[in-house]
C-alpha positions, 0 to 999 in steps of 0.5 A, a space after each residue: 261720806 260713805 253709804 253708811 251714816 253714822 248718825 241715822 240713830 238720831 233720826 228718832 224723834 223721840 227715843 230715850 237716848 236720841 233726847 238725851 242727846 238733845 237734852 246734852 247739847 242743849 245744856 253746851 254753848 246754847 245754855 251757856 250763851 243763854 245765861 249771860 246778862 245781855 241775853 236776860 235783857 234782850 230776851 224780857 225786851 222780845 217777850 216784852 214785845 211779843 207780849 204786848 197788849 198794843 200790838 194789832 189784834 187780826 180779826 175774822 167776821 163771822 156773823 155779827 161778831 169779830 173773832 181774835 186769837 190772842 197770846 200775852 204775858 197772862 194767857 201764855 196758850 192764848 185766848 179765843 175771843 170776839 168782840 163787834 166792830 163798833 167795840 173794835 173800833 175803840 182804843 180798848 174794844 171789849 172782848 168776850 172770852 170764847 174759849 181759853 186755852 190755858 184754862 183747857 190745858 189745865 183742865 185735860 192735862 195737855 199742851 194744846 197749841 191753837 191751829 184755828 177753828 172753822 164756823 158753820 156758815 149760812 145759818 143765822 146763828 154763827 153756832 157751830 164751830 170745829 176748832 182744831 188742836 195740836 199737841 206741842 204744835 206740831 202740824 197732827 191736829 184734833 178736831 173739836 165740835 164747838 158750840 158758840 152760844 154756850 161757848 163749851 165743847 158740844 158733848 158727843 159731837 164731831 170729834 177728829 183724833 190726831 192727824 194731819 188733815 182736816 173738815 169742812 161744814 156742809 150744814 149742821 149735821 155734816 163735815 166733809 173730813 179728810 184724815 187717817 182713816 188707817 192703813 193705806 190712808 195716808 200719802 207717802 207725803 204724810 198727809 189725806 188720801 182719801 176724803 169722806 162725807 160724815 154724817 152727825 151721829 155715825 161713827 167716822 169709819 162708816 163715813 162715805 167716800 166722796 174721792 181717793 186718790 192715788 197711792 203717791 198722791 200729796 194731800 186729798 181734801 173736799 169743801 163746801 161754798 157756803 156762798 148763798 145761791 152759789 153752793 157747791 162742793 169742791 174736791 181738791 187733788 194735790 198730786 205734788 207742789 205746783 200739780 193739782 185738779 180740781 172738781 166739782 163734786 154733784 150731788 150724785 156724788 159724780 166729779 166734773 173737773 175743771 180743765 185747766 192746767 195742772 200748775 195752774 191755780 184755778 179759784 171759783 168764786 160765785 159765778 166766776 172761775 178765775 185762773 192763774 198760771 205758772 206755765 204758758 196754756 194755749 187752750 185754743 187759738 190764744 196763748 196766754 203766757 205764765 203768771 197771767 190771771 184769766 177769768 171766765 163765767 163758770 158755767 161758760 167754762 164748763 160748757 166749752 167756752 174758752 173765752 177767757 178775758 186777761 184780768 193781768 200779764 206779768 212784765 219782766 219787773 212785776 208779777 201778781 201778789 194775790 187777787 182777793 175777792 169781795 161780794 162784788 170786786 176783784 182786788 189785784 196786788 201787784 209786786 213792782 220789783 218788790 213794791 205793792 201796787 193794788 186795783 180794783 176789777 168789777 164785774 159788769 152785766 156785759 162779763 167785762 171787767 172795769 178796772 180802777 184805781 184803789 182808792 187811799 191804798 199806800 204807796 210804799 212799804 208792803 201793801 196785804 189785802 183781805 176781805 173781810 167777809 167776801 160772802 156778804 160784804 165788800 169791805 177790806 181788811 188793809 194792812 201796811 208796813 215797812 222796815 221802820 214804820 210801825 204796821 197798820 190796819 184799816 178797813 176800806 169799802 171799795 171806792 171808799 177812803 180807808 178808814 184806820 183801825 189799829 196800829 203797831 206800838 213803835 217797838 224801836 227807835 228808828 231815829 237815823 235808820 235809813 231802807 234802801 233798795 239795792 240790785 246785784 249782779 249775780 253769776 249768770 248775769 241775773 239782776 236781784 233786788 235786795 233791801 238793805 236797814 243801815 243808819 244814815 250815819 254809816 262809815 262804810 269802813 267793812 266794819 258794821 256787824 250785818 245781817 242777810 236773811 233769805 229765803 229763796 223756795 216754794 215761790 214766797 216773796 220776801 217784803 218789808 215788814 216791821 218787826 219789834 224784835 228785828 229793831 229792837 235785837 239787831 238794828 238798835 244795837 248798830 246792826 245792818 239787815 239785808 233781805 234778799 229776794 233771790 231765785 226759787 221765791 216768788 218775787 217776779 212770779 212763777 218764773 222767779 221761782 222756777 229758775 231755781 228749781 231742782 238741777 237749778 237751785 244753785 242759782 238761788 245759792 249764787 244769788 245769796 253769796 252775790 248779796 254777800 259779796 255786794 254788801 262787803 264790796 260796798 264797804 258796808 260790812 266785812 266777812 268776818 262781820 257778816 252774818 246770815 239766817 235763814 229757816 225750813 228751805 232757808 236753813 237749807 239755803 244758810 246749810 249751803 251757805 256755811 258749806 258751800 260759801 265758807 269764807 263769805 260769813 262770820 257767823 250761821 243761822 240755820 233754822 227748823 232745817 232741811 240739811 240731808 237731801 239724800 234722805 230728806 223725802 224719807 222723813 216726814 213731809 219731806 216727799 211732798 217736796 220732791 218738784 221742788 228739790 228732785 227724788 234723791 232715790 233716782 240716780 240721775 236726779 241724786 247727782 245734781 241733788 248731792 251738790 246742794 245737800 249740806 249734811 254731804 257736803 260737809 268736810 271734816 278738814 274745811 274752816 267754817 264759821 261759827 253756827 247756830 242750829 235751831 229745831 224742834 222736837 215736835 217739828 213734824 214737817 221738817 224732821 228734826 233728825 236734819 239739824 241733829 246730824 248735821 250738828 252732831 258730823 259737825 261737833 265729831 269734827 271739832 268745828 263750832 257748833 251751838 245746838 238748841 232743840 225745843 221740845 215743843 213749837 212744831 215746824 214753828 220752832 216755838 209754842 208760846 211767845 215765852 219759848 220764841 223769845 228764847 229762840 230769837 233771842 238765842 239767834 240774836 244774841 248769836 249773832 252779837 257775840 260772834 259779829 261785833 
C-alpha cells in the first residue's frame, strides 16, 4: 500500500467519529452473530462458569489473614476479601468483606477495575495497604492508601493519580513510587522514568529522586525487601525487554549495580543472589551456557568472588519454568518437552546446595509453584492441571506430602476425550511439540471442526490447563483444540524464544502452519474446518496466519492485536517491543519487518477466510487502532469481516466475567457457525 494510510484517522482512540465507527461495526455481524438463541445458551453457560462460587478462590498470606479477590453473579466489580486458613480449609471458609468494588463504583460514580493492592509488611499489624485502580481497566492505575483495621481509605493518605507505574512500602510513612511525575517523566515505551522517595505528609512533587533513567529507557521502578535482617532497596532499570541492571540502592542514596549480564534475570534473595541467563556469560575461566541458573552469596558476589555453583543446565528438550523461594528452600520447575517436573534445592551451612525430590508433586498435567509466604515460611502454595481434569490446590511443607485444599468444579464432560502430545516437522527442520483435545471416537475422516491456538512471543510457554469455557463451548460440541508450542515462546527456554526473534520471527509463523498442515494430514480435520485463535503477539501471529496462510483456515480469530508494524512502536506501549519485533523507523530493520506486518500484507484481490476481530477501547498497551484498520482495509475490500470492540476490559478485552462472556462467547460462537 502507499505511504499515505487511509485509515490513520482511526488511530484515535476516542474521538466522537472514530467510536461511531466502532459503535457501527458493532451493531454489523458481531450484534447479529450475538442475537441468535445458541449464542444466548453458550454465553448464560460461560457467565454461569465464570461466575461460579465452587470455582478456586487464589489467596495471598498477609499477616494472620488470607486475602482473595473475587467476582461472581452478585459482586460484578468484585470483592476484596480475607479469610484465616483454618476457615480456608473448610468446604465454605468465611469471609470478611475488606473492600467491595461495586459498592465503591457506586459511591464515586466510576468504573473501577481491580489491579491489586500492596500491604506494608514488617510490622505486626498487617495495617497499611496501596490498593491500585483502573478506569475500565486499562494498564493507567491509581494508587489508593488503604487502612485494614477499619477496612476504609486513610483520609489524606498516599494518593497516585492515574498513570502507568506504581509504589513500594519502605515503612509506614514512606513508599518509593514511580509514575508521571510531568513532562519529560515518561518513556517513549509509556511507562516511569524516573523513581522517587516519598515521604508521608509532603506532596508527590517534592518527593526525592532515588534514580532517572535514560530518555529511551522502557520502565524505571525502586523497591523495599522487607525480609527481616536482609532489608535492602532495590532499584531496577528496564532499558528494553531481555536488557535490564539492577542496583542496590545504600542509604546514602549512592547505586552499587549488580554485574551481570544485561539479559540475564538476576534475583536476591536473603543472602543469595541467584542468576538466570539468556545469553552464554563467561565471567572468568568458566563458561556457563544459556538458560543456566547460577547462584552466589551476595556478598561473596559484591566482593569479586565469581564462584558461582550451577543450580540447573538446560538440555536440548528442557528448560526452567520458575525457581520459587521459600524461607529456606529453592523450588526449581522444570518444562521436560512441555511436561513440569519440580525439585527442591537447600541451602547447607557449607553454601552448597543439596538437591532432592518434591515431595507427592504430580506427574502429569501442568505442575505451578508459589510460596505462600517465603518471608517467614516454607510452605507452598501447589497448583495442578490439564486439559480434562478439573484444577487443584494444595498446600505443601517442603518434605512433607501435600496436603489438597481446593478443586475445580468439573465444568464439562469429558467422558471419551482424549490429550495427546504430538511433533511436527516444521520447514527448517525444527521439531515442535503441539497438544491436541479430540474423542477417542474420532473418524479422521477431515471433517471435525478444529481449533489451533497459539502464541509464539516474549518467550511464554503454553501448557494444559482446564478451562470450563474451552470444554463446555468447543470440546463438548464435538470440537478438536490444538495448542501449539511454536518458536518465539519460552517452552525450551531462552533459545526457543530467540529463534524467532526480529528478522526470525517467520519461523514461529512456519511453525503454526506446520501445525496446521499436520492436523489436516492426519485426517483429523480439513482446511475448511480449521480454525485458529490467537491474541495481543498471538493476534499477530493469527493477522499472519490469515494473510500469509490463507488457504490452511476456515475461519480467523485475531484478538486485542498488534496488525500494523510500521506503526506499531508509535502507538501506545508499542516501543517497548522493539527487541522483539525490530524498529520499523530504521530501513534495514522495516525490510524484514513489513513481511510479518499483516495491515501491509493484506491484499484487496486475495481470497481469505472469514475473521473475527476482538479489541477494547480502553486497551492502553496494545492500541485498539491495530484491529480498527485492519478491519476497516479489510471491510473497504468486500471480504468477511465481524468487528467487535469493548469500551472497557484494557488489554484484557474485558472488565467483568459479564463482558468476557461475551467476548469468548463471540469467538466460540464464531468459530461453530463458520466450522461446522
Amino acid at each position: 500500500m502507499s505511504h499515505e494510510d487511509p485509515y490513520a484517522w482511526l488511530e484515535d482512540v476516542e474521538g466522537e467519529q472514530q467510536l461511531d465507527w466502532v459503535r457501527a461495526r458493532n451493531s454489523e455481524q458481531a450484534a447479529t452473530l450475538a442475537g441468535t438463541p445458541e449464542f444466548a445458551a453458550m454465553k448464560a453457560r460461560t457467565l454461569g462458569i465464570l461466575d461460579s462460587e465452587e470455582k478456586i478462590p487464589d489467596v495471598s498470606k498477609i499477616g494472620d489473614f488470607y486475602y482473595n479477590f473475587w467476582r461472581d453473579a452478585e459482586h460484578e466489580r468484585g470483592l476484596w476479601r480475607r479469610t484465616t486458613l483454618a476457615s480456608y480449609r473448610t468446604a465454605e471458609p468465611a469471609w470478611e468483606t475488606v473492600l467491595d468494588l461495586d459498592a465503591l463504583n457506586e459511591a464515586e460514580g466510576e468504573n473501577w477495575v481491580w489491579h491489586g493492592a500492596s500491604v506494608l509488611r514488617g510490622d505486626e499489624e498487617y495495617r497499611l495497604a496501596i490498593i491500585d485502580l483502573s478506569r475500565g481497566g486499562a494498564d493507567a492505575d491509581v494508587s489508593r492508601e488503604f487502612d485494614l483495621q477499619t477496612m476504609s481509605f486513610v483520609e489524606g493518605g498516599f494518593f497516585r493519580p492515574e498513570s502507568k507505574g506504581g509504589t513500594s512500602w519502605i515503612d509506614a510513612d514512606t513508599l518509593f513510587v514511580f509514575t508521571d511525575f510531568g513532562e519529560g517523566t515518561m518513556t517513549p515505551s509509556g511507562y516511569p522514568r524516573i523513581a522517587k522517595r516519598w515521604h508521608r505528609g509532603t506532596p508527590l512533587e517534592a518527593a526525592e529522586t532515588v534514580y532517572e533513567g535514560a530518555e529511551q529507557d522502557m520502565y524505571i521502578a525502586a523497591y523495599h525487601d522487607s525480609t527481616p535482617g536482609f532489608e535492602r532497596d532495590i532499584v531496577s532499570r528496564s532499558i528494553a525487554f531481555y536488557n535490564s541492571e539492577l542496583y542496590l540502592l545504600g542509604a546514602g542514596g549512592e547505586l552499587t549495580r549488580i554485574d551481570v549480564p544485561n539479559s540475564a534475570e538476576p534475583d536476591i534473595k536473603r543472602e543469595w543472589l541467584t542468576v538466570e541467563l539468556r545469553e552464554e556469560w563467561t565471567p572468568a575461566d568458566v563458561t556457563y551456557p544459556a538458560g543456566a541458573l547460577l547462584a552466589i552469596r551476595l556478598e561473596e558476589f559484591l566482593a569479586g568472588s565469581r564462584d558461582l555453583q550451577v543450580l540447573y543446565t538446560p538440555t536440548e528438550t528442557s528448560s526452567l519454568a520458575s525457581a520459587t523461594w521459600t524461607r529456606s528452600h529453592l523450588v526449581l520447575n522444570i518444562l521436560e518437552d512441555v511436561k513440569n517436573r519440580l525439585e527442591v534445592l537447600t541451602p547447607t551451612a557449607h553454601g552448597t546446595f543439596e538437591r532432592s525430590a518434591f515431595v507427592g508433586a504430580a506427574q502429569v498435567g501442568t505442575v505451578a509453584v508459589g510460596a505462600v509466604d517465603s518471608r517467614l515460611s516454607d510452605a507452598v502454595w501447589l497448583y495442578a492441571t490439564d486439559f480434562l481434569s478439573p484444577t487443584t490446590l494444595s498446600i505443601a511443607e517442603i518434605g512433607s506430602a501435600p496436603e489438597p485444599l481446593k478443586s475445580m468444579p468439573v465444568f464439562f464432560d469429558a467422558a471419551g476425550l482424549v490429550a495427546e502430545q504430538h511433533f511436527v516437522t516444521s520447514d527448517d527442520g525444527t521439531r515442535v511439540p503441539y497438544f491436541l483435545i479430540h474423542r477417542e471416537d474420532l473418524a479422521f475422516d477431515g471433517t471435525a471442526p478444529t481449533l489451533l491456538y497459539g502464541y509464539g512471543g516474549f518467550e511464554i510457554s503454553l501448557t494444559p490447563t482446564y478451562s470450563g469455557v474451552l470444554g463446555s463451548a468447543w470440546l463438548e460440541q464435538g470440537g478438536v483444540y490444538a495448542l501449539a508450542n511454536i518458536r518465539g515462546g519460552g517452552e525450551y527456554g531462552p533459545r526457543w524464544h530467540q529463534l524467532a526473534l526480529k528478522e526470525n520471527r517467520h519461523r514461529a509463523y512456519e511453525d503454526m502452519a506446520a501445525v496446521a498442515k499436520d492436523l489436516v494430514e492426519r485426517g483429523i480435520t480439513a482446511s475448511a474446518h480449521l480454525g485458529v485463535q490467537g491474541g495481543s503477539n498471538g493476534g499477530l501471529l493469527t493477522g499472519n496466519m490469515l494473510t500469509q496462510y490463507p488457504d490452511l483456515f476456515g475461519a480467523v480469530v485475531i484478538q486485542v492485536p498488534l496488525l500494523d508494524m510500521k506503526r506499531y512502536s508509535h502507538l501506545l506501549a508499542g516501543a517497548s517491543w522493539m527487541a522483539e519485533y525490530g524498529d520499523p523507523d530504521d530501513p534495514a530493520q522495516w525490510e524484514y519487518i513489513q513481511h510479518f506486518s499483516p495491515y501491509h500484507l493484506f491484499d484487496a484481490d486475495a481470497d481469505y477466510p472469514p475473521v473475527l476481530f476482538t479489541t477494547s477501547t480502553r486497551d492502553d498497551r496494545v492500541h485498539p487502532g491495530h484491529a480498527r484498520k485492519m478491519a476497516a482495509q479489510m471491510i473497504a475490500a468486500g471480504k468477511n469481516v465481524t468487528y467487535y470492540e469493548n469500551i472497557e476490559g484494557g488489554h484484557g478485552g474485558a472488565a467483568t466475567n459479564g463482558q468476557q462472556a461475551h467476548m469468548q462467547t463471540l469467538a466460540y460462537r464464531f468459530l461453530s457457525e463458520r466450522l461446522i
